[in-house]
C-alpha positions as CSV (number, residue, x, y, z in Angstrom):
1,X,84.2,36.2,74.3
2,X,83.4,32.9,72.7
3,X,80.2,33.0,70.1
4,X,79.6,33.0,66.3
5,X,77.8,36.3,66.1
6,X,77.8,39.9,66.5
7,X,75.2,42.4,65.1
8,X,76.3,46.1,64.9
9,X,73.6,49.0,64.9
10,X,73.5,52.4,64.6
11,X,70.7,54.8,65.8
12,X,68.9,58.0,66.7
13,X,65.7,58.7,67.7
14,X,65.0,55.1,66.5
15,X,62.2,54.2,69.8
16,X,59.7,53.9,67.8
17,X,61.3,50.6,65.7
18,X,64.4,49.2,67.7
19,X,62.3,46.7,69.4
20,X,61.3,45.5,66.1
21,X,64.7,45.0,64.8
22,X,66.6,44.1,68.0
23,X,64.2,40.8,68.8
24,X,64.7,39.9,64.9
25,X,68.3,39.8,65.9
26,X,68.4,38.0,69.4
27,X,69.6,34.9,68.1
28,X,73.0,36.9,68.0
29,X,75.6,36.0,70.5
30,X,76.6,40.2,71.0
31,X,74.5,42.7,69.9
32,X,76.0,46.2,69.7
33,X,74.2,49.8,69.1
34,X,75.9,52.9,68.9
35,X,73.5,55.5,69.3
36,X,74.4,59.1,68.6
37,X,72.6,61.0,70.8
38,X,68.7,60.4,71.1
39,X,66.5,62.6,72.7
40,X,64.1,59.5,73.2
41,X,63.7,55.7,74.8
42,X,66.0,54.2,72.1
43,X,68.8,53.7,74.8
44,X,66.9,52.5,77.1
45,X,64.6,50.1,75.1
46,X,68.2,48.4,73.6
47,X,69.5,48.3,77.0
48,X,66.6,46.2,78.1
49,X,66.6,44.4,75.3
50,X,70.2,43.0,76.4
51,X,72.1,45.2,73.7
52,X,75.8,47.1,74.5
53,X,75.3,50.7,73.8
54,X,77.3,53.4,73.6
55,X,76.6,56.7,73.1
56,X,78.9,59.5,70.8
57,X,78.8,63.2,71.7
58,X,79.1,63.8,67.7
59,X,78.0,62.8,64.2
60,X,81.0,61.6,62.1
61,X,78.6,60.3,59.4
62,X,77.3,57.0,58.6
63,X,80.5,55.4,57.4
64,X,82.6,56.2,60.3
65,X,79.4,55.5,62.9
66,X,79.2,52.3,62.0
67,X,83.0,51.1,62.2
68,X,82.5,52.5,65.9
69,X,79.8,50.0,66.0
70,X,82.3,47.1,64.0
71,X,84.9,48.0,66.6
72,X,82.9,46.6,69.4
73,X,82.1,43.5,68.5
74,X,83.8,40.5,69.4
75,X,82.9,37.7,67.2
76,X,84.3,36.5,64.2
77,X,80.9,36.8,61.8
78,X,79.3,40.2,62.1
79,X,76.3,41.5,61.2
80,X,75.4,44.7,60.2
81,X,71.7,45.9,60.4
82,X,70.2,49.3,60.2
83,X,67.2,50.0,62.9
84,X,64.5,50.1,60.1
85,X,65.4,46.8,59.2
86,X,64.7,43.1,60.7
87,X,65.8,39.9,59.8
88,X,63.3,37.2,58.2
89,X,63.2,34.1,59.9
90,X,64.6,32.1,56.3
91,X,67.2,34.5,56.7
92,X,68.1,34.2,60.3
93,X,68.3,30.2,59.3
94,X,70.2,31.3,56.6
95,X,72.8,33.0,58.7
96,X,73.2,31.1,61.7
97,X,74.3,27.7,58.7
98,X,76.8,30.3,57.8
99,X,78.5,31.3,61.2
100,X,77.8,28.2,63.3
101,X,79.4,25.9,60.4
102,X,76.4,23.9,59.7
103,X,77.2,24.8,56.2
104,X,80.5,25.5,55.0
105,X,81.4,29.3,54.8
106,X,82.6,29.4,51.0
107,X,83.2,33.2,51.2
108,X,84.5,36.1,53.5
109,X,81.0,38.0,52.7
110,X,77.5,37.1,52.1
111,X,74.8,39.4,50.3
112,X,71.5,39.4,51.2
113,X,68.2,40.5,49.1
114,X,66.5,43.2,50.8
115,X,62.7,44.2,50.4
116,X,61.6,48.0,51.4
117,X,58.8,49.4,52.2
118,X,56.8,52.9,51.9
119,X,54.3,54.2,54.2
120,X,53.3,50.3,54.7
121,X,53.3,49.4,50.7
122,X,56.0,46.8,50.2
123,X,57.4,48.5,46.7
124,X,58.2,46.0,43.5
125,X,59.4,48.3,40.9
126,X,61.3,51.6,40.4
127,X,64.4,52.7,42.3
128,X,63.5,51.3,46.0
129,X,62.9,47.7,44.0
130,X,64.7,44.9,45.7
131,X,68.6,45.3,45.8
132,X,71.0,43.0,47.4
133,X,73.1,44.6,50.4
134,X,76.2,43.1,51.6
135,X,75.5,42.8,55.5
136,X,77.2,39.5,56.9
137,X,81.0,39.5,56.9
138,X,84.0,38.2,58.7
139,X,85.3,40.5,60.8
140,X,88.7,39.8,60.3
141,X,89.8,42.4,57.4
142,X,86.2,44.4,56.8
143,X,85.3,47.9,57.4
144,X,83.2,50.6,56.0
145,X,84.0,53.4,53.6
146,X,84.5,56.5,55.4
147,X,81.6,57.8,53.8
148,X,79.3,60.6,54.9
149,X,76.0,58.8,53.5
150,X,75.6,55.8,51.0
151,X,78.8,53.6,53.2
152,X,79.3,50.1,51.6
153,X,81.4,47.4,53.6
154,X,84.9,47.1,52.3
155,X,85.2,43.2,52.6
156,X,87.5,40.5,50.6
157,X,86.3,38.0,48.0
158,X,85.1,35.6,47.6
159,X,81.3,37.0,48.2
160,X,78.4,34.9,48.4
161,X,74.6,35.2,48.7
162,X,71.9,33.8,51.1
163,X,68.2,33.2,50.7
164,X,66.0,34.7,53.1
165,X,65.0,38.4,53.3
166,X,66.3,41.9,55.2
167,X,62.9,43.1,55.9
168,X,63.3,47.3,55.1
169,X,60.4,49.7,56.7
170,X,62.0,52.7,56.4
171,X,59.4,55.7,55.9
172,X,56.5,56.1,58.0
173,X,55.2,59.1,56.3
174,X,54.9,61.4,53.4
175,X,56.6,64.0,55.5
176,X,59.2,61.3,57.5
177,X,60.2,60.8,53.5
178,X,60.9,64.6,52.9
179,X,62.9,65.0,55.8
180,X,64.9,62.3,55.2
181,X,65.1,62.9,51.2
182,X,66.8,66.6,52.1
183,X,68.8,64.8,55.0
184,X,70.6,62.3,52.8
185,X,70.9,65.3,49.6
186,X,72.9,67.3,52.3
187,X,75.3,65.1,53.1
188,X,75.8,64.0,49.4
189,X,76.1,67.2,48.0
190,X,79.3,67.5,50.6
191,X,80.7,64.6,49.5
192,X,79.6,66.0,45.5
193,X,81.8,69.0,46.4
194,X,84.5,67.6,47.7
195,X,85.1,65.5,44.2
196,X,84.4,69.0,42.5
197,X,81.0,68.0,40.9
198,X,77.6,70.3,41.0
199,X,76.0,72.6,39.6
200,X,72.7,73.8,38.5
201,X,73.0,72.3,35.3
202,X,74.4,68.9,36.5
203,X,71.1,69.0,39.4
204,X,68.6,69.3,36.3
205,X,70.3,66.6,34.1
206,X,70.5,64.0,37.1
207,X,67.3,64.9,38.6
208,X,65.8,64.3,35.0
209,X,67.5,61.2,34.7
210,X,66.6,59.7,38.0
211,X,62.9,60.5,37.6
212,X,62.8,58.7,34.1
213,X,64.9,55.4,35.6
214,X,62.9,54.9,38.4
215,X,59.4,55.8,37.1
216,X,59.7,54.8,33.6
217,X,62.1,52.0,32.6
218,X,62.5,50.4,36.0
219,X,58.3,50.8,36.2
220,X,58.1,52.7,39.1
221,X,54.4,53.7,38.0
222,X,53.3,50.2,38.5
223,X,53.4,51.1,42.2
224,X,51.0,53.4,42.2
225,X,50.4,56.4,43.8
226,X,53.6,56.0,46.1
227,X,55.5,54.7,43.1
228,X,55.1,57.9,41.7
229,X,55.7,59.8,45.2
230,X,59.0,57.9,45.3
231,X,60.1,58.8,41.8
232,X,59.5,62.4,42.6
233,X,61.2,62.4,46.2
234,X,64.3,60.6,44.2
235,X,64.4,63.2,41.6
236,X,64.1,66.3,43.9
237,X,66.5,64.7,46.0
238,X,68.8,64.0,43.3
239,X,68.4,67.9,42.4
240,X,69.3,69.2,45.4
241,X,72.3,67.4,46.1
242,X,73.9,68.7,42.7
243,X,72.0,71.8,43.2
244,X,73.8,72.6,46.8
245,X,77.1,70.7,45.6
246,X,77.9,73.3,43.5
247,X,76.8,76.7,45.3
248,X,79.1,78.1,47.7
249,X,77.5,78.3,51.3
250,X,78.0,76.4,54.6
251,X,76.3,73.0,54.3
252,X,77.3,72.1,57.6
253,X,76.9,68.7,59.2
254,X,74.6,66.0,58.7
């Protein structure tokens, strides 16, 4: 296949926002979604949208989903976007200097600043603040931690940054925040267990923790009302995924 680029995506149940984030990315040369089984249009609206899907019959977790999606793609840059995400046009600039060779590609991997959103309220402070995510990378060499939640891309230095922004609109709702706050504790507390941490006492002492850093000294309370909404999802998400780590039942799969 000759091109510069290919963008890998993951999804399920993710209709409502692929459009979104697939158009930011059509200036890609492949675009690849690997969609785990959704009961709605989010096959069907990539498809259209010129995407190569494939669906899995199972969940392996995030890590492991999305080096199905890296071992699709064809070109030598890839990048790796989530479906609640969508690339700024500075950033899609920024990019296409990188892997077309207008400027020269100094490193092997790029970060990029990303700016999140919840329930519509682009948030400046506390624990969702703006963080850099390393997304572009060659694909020579790279892959993602096996991971069941949390994955980072395993990718050689040297690492550079771009300007430009990953656009992040992750929660919808109050209750779209709660499902996916116990969602993401689940699979952590498996991953917890398996390094033999948790416990009730260890779930209080993080969740405290947690609550304090984002609220308090990262001024999560200068958000407002969803700052503080935010700090308490954290910290209650935090406490469950100790909480469950350390008792003994099923936690099943995420």
């Amino acid at each position: 296949m000759s091109g510069f680029l290919s963008v890998a995506v993951i999804t399920k149940n993710e209709a409502h926002r692929i459009e979104r984030c697939l158009r930011s990315v059509a200036f890609a040369d492949q675009v690849v979604v690997v969609d785990s089984g959704s009961s709605d249009d989010t096959v069907a609206v990539a498809r259209r949208l010129g995407a190569e899907v494939q669906v899995t019959p199972d969940w392996p977790g995030f890590g492991r989903q999305k080096n199905r999606a890296l071992a699709a793609c064809r070109c030598p840059w890839v990048l790796s976007i989530d479906a609640d995400e969508e690339v700024s046009r500075e950033l899609r600039e920024a990019i296409m200097g990188v892997v077309r060779g207008e400027r020269h590609a100094a490193a092997n991997g790029y970060w990029i600043r990303r700016s999140s959103r919840f329930c519509g309220q682009t948030i400046r402070f506390g624990l969702w603040r703006n963080d850099d995510v390393l997304r572009l990378f060659q694909r020579e060499g790279a892959r993602f931690t096996d991971d069941l939640v949390h994955e980072r891309v395993i990718c050689a230095e040297p690492l550079g940054h771009l300007r430009g922004t990953l656009l992040h609109d992750s929660v919808d709702s109050i209750e779209d925040a709660r499902e996916k706050t116990f969602r993401y504790a689940r699979a952590g507390a498996i991953q917890l267990r398996a390094r033999g941490k948790g416990g009730r006492f260890s779930a209080w002492t993080h969740a405290i923790w947690s609550f304090v850093r984002g609220y308090l000294l990262r001024l999560g309370f200068l958000d407002g009302r969803n700052g503080l909404i935010l700090a308490c999802l954290t910290a209650q998400g935090t406490y469950w995924r100790y909480r469950w780590a350390g008792m003994q039942h099923d936690l099943g799969e995420n």
